[in-house]
C-alpha positions as CSV (number, residue, x, y, z in Angstrom):
1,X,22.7,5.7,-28.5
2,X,23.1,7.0,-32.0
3,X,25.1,10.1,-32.5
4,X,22.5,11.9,-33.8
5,X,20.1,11.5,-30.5
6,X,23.4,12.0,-28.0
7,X,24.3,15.4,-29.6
8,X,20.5,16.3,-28.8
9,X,21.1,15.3,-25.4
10,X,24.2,17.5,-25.1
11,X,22.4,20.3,-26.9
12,X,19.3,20.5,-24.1
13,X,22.0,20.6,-21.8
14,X,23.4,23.8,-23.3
15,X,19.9,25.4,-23.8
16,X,19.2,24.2,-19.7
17,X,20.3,28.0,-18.7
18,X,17.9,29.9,-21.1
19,X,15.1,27.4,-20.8
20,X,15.1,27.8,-17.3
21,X,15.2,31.7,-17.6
22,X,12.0,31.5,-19.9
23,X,10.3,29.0,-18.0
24,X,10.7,31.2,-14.9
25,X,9.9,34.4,-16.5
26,X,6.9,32.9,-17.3
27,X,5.7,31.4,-14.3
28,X,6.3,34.3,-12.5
29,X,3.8,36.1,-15.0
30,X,0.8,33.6,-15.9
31,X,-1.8,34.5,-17.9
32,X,-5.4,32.7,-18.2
33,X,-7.6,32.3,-21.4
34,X,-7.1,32.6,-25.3
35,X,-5.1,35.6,-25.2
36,X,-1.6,35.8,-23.3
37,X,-0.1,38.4,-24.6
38,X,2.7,38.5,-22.5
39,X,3.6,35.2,-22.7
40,X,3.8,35.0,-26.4
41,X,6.1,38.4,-26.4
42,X,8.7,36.3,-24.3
43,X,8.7,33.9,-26.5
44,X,9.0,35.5,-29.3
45,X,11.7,36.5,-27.6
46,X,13.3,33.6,-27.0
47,X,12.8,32.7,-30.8
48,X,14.3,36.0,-32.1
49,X,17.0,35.7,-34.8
50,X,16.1,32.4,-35.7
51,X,15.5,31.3,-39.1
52,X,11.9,30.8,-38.4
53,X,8.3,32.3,-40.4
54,X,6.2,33.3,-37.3
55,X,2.7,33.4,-38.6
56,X,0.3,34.4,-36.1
57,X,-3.1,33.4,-34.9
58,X,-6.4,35.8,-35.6
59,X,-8.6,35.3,-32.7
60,X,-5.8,34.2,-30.3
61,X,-2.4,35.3,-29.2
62,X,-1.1,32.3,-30.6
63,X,1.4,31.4,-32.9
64,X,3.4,28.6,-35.4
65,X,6.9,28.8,-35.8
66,X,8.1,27.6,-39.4
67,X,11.1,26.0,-39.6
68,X,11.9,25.1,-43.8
69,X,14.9,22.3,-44.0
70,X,17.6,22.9,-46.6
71,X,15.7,20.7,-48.6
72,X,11.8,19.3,-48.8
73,X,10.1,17.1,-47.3
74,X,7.7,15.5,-44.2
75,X,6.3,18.0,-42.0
76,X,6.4,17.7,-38.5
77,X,4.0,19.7,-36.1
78,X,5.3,20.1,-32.4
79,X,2.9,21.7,-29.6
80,X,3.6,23.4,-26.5
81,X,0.7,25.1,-24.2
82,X,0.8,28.5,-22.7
83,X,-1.5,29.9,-20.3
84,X,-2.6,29.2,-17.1
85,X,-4.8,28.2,-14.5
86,X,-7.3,30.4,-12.2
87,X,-5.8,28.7,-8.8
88,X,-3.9,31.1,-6.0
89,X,0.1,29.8,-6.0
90,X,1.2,28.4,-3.1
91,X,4.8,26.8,-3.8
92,X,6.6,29.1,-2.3
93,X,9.4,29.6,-5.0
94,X,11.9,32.7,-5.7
95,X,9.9,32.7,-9.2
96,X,6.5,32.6,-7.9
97,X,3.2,33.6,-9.5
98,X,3.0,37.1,-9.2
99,X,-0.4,37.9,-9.9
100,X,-3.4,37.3,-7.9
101,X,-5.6,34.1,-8.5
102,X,-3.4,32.8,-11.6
103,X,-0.4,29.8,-11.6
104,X,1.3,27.8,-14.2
105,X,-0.3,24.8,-12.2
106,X,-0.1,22.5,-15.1
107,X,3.1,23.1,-16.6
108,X,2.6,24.7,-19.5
109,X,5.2,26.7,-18.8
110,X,7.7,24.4,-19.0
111,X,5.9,23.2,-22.5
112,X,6.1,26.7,-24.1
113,X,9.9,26.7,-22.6
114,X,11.0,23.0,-23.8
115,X,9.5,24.1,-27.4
116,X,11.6,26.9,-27.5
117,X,14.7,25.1,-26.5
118,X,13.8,22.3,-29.1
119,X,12.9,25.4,-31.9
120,X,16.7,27.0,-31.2
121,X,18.5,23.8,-31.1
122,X,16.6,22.7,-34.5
123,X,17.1,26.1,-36.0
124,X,21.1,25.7,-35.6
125,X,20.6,22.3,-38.1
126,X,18.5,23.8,-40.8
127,X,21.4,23.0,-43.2
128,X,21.0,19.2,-42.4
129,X,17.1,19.3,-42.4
130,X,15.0,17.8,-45.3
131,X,11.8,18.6,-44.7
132,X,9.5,21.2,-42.3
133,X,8.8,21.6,-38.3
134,X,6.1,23.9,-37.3
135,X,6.3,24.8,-33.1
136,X,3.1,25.7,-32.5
137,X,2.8,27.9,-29.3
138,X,-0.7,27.1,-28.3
139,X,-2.7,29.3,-25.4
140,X,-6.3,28.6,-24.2
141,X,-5.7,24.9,-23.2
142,X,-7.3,25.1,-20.4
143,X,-10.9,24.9,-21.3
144,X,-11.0,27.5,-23.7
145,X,-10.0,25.2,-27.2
146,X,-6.9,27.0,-27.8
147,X,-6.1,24.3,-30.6
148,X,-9.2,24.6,-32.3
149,X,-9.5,28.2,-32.6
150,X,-6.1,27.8,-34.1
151,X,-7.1,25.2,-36.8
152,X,-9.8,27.2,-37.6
153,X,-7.2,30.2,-37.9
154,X,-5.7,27.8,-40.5
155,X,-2.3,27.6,-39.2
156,X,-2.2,24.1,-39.8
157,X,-3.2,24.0,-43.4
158,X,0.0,25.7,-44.8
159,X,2.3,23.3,-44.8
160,X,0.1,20.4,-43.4
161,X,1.7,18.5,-40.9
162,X,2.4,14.6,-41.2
163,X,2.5,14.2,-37.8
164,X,2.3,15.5,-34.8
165,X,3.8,15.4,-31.3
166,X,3.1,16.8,-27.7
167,X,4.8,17.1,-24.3
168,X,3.5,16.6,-21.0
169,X,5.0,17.4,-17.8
170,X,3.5,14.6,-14.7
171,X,4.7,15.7,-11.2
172,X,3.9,12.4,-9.8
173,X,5.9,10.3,-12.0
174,X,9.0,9.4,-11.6
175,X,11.4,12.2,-12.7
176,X,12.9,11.7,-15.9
177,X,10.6,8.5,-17.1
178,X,8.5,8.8,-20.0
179,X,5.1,7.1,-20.7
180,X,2.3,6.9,-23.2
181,X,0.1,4.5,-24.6
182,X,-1.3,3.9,-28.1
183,X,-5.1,4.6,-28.2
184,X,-7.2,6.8,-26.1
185,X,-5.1,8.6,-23.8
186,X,-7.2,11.2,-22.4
187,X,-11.2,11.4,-22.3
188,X,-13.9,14.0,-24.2
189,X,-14.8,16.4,-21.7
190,X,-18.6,17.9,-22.0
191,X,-19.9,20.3,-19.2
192,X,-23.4,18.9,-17.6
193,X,-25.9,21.4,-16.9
194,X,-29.4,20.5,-15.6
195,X,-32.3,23.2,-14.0
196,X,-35.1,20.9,-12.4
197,X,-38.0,23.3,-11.5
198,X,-40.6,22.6,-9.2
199,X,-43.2,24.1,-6.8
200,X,-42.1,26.5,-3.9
201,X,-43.2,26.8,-0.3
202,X,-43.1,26.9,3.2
203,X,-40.4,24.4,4.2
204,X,-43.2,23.2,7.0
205,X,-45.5,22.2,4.9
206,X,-43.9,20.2,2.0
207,X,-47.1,18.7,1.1
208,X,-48.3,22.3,-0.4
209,X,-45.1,22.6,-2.3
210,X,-43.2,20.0,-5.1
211,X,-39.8,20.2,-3.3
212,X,-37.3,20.1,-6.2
213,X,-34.3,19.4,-3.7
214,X,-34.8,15.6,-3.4
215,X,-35.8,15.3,-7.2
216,X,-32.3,16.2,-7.4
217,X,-30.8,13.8,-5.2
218,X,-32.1,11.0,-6.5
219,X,-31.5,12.5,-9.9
220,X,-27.6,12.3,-8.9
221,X,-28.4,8.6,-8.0
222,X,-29.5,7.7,-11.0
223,X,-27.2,9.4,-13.1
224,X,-24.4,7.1,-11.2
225,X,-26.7,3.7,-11.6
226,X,-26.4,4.8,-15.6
227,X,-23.0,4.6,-15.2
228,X,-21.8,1.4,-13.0
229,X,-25.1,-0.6,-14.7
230,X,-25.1,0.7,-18.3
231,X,-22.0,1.7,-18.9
232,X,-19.2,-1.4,-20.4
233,X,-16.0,-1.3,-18.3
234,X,-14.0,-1.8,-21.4
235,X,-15.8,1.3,-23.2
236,X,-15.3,4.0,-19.7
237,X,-17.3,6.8,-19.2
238,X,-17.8,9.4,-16.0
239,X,-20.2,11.4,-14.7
240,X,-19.7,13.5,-12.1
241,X,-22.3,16.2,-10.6
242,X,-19.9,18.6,-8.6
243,X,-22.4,21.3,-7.9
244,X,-25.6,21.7,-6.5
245,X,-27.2,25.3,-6.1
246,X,-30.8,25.7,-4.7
247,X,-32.1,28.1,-1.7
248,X,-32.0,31.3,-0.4
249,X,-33.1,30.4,3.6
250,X,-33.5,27.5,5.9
251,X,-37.4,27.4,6.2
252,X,-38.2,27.7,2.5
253,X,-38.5,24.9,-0.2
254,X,-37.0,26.5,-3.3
255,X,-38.8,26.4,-7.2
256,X,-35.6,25.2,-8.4
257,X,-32.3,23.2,-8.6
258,X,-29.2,23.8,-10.4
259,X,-26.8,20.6,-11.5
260,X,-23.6,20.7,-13.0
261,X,-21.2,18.6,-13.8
262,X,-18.8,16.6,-16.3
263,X,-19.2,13.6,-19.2
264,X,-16.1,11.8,-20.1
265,X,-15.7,9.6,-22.5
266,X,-12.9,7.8,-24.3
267,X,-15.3,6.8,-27.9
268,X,-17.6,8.6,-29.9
269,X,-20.3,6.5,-29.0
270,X,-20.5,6.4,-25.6
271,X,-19.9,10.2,-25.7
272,X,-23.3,10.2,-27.9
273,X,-24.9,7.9,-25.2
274,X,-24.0,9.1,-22.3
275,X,-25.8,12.8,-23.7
276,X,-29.0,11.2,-24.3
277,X,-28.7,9.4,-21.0
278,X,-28.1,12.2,-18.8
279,X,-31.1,14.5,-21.2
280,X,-33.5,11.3,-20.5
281,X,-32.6,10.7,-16.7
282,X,-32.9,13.9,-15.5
283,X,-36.0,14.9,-17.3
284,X,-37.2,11.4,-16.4
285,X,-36.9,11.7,-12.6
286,X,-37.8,15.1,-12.8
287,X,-41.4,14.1,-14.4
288,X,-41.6,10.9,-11.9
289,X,-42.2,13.8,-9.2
290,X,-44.2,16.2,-10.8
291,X,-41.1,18.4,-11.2
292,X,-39.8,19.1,-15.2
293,X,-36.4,19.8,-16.2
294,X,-33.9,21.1,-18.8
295,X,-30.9,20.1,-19.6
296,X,-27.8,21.4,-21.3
297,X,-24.5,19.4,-22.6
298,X,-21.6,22.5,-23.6
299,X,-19.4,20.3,-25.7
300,X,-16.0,20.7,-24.2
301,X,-12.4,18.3,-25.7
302,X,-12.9,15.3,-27.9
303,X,-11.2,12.4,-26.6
304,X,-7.2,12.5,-26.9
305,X,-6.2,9.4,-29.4
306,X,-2.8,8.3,-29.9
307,X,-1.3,6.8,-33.3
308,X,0.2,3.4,-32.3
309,X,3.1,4.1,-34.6
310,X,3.7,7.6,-32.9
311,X,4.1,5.9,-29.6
312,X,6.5,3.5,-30.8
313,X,8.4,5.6,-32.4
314,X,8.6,7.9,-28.5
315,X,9.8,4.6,-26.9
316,X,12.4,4.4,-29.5
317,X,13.7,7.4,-29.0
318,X,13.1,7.2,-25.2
319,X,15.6,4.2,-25.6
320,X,18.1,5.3,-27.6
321,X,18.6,9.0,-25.5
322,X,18.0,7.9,-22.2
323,X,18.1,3.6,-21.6
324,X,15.2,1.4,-22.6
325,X,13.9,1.5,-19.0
326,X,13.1,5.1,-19.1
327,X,9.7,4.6,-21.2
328,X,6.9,3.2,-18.7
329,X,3.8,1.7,-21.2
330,X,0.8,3.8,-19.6
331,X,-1.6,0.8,-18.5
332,X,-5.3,2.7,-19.1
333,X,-6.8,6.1,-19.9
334,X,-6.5,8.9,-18.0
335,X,-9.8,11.0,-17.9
336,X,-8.7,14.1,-17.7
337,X,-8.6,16.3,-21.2
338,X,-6.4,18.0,-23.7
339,X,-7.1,20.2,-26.5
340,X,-4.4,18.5,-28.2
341,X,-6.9,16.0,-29.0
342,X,-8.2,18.9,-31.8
343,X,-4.7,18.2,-33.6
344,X,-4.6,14.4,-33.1
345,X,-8.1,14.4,-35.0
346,X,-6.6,16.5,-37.8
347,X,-3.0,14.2,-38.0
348,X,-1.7,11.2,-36.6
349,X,0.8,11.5,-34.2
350,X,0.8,11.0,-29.7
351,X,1.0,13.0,-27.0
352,X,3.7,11.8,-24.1
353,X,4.3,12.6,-20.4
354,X,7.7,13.5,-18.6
355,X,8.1,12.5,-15.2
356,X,9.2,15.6,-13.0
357,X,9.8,14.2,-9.7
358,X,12.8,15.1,-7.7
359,X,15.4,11.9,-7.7
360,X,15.0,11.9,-3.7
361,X,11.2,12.0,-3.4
362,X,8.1,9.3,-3.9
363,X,6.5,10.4,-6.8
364,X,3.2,9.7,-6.0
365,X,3.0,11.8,-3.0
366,X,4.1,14.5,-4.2
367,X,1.2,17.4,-5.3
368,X,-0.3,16.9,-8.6
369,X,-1.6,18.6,-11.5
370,X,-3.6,21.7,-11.2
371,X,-2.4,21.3,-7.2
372,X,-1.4,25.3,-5.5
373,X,1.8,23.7,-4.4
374,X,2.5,21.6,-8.6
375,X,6.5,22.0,-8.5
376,X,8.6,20.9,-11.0
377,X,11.8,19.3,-10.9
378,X,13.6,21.3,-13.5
379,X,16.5,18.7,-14.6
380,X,14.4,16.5,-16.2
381,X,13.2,19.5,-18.5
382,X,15.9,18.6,-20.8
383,X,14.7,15.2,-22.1
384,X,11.3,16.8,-23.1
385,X,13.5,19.4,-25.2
386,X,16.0,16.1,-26.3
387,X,12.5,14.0,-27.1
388,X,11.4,17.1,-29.1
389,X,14.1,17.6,-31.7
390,X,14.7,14.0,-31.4
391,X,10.9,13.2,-32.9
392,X,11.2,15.7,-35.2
393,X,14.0,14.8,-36.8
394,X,13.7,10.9,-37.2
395,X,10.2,11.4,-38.5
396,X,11.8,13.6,-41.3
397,X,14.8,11.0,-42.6
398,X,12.4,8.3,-41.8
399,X,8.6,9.0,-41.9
400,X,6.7,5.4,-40.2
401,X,9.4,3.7,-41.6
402,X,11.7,3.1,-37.9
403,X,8.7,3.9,-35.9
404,X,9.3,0.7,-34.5
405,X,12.7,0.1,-34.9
């Protein structure tokens, strides 16, 4: 190890007390949505004192951190998440979700927490800092476009990051490994929405009617045809329906069918196709049958794309703080989403995952993301703070220039 990345090892190990107070405080309280109030008051809290410009977000309760080195230089943009999800805890722990219907399922509350803990240990080397880090305390991940609204705030044009870097807890990796992959990482996320409307009647006496209800069917059929027939493996897209909603009573054939469901996509292009396939299919079957149809695609994420050079440079560092069997090269895709992906299309840079597994447990048995019983190992918090100030500061001595070391 260099010195430089070992005293950043020993320093997340002196922030592990207050880290694990905030992270707690705010697990116990989660909020949902663009605006968590409470959240950001803890950790603005936490950030109190610090030599820091807090600039806050108009339309959210968001906020960037401004951290101006001794001298100029590369800015650095480092994101943690906030809110949290609209699932019913069931973990079990001291700190617990205290409110009704809302967790910290996905770990954003250890995100908000490591940022801090990087944004005070950072704050203490100011003096030895050429250049800028903006923390950027995101809410609204899930679903809601946090990140964009935030852009659009303009908290990212003044000073405009050079790059920028994410943290990820995974429950079912193993605990302490890190893992990325240059590329797509994570898929566009569009919301499917479909009303097929046909003719209503007596359930015994379909011929009178134009039963909507296996229009539908097949129209899920054919949706998943598109996919395994039309669809390159090497170019991956999804479509799932996940609801159906038609009916009111057992012996009458409804005038209509609700569909929704997700598109995900990890290119441009096949997000563009797979639109206009799921507008033409439906309609299309729908028409077959005498039925007709409209459709509706709610744009959701853009795909999540990595810099190549950004990941490198994480598997460096990963190397030099921890051993160079610590960084795991993430084989494919994942298809889940991340508004970090608004960022990554704004400035190059990579989001990477933590493994939070205990030491004494499979990892891939254990409950997963957005799971009422996601626990977190908390030990291995202090390598996301470590990778944090780590990034941040060999990206301003160096820029690209060790990326790859």
């Amino acid at each position: 190890m260099t010195l430089l990345n070992t005293d950043f090892a020993a320093a997340a190990e002196a922030e592990f007390p207050a880290m694990i107070a905030l992270r707690r405080a705010i697990h116990a309280d989660p909020e949902i949505g663009l605006h968590c109030a409470r959240t950001t008051d803890k950790l603005k809290a936490a950030l109190a004192g610090l030599p820091l410009e807090i600039r806050d977000s108009s339309s959210t309760s968001g906020f960037v951190a401004i951290l101006r080195g001794a001298r100029p230089g590369r800015t650095v943009l480092l994101r943690g998440d906030m809110d949290a999800l609209p699932i019913h805890e069931e973990t079990g722990l001291d700190f617990a979700s205290t409110t009704a219907g809302a967790m910290h399922a996905c770990g954003h509350d250890t995100h908000s927490a490591m940022l801090a803990a990087a944004a005070r240990i950072l704050s203490a080397q100011q003096a030895s800092l050429e250049g800028t880090v903006v923390f950027m305390f995101q809410p609204g991940e899930e679903g809601h476009h946090g990140a964009r609204f935030m852009i659009e705030d303009g908290l990212l044009d003044d000073p405009a990051p050079d790059v920028a870097f994410a943290l990820h807890i995974w429950p079912t990796l193993p605990g302490g490994m890190v893992t990325s992959r240059p590329g797509p990482l994570l898929a566009s996320t569009d919301a499917l929405n479909a009303t097929i409307r046909g003719k209503g009647g007596h359930a015994a006496m379909p011929y009178d009617a134009i039963d909507p209800i296996p229009v539908a069917c097949e129209t899920v059929g054919a949706l998943q045809a598109y996919i395994a027939r039309r669809v390159p493996f090497f170019d991956a897209a999804v479509i799932s329906i996940t609801q159906i909603h038609a009916g009111t009573a057992y012996n009458v054939i409804p005038e209509t069918v609700e569909l929704k469901g997700t598109l995900r996509t990890l290119s441009d292009v096949r997000r563009a196709d797979g639109r206009a396939a799921f507008e033409r299919i439906v309609k299309g079957v729908a028409e077959t049958h005498g039925c007709t149809a409209e459709t509706r695609v709610d744009q959701g994420y853009p795909a999540c794309v990595n810099d190549a050079r950004a990941v490198a440079m994480v598997e460096s560092l990963t190397a030099d703080l921890f051993g160079a069997d610590q960084f795991v090269p993430m084989p494919s895709p994942i298809m889940g989403g991340e508004d970090f992906a608004y960022v990554l299309q704004r400035v190059p840079g990579c989001m990477a995952f933590v493994g939070v597994a205990p030491p004494d447990e499979q990892a891939e048995g254990r409950p997963g993301l957005h799971h009422a019983k996601m626990t977190v190992h908390e030990d291995w918090l202090q390598r996301g703070v470590a990778l944090h100030c780590a990034f941040a500061t060999r990206f301003l001595a160096t820029g690209w220039g060790e990326a790859a070391r």
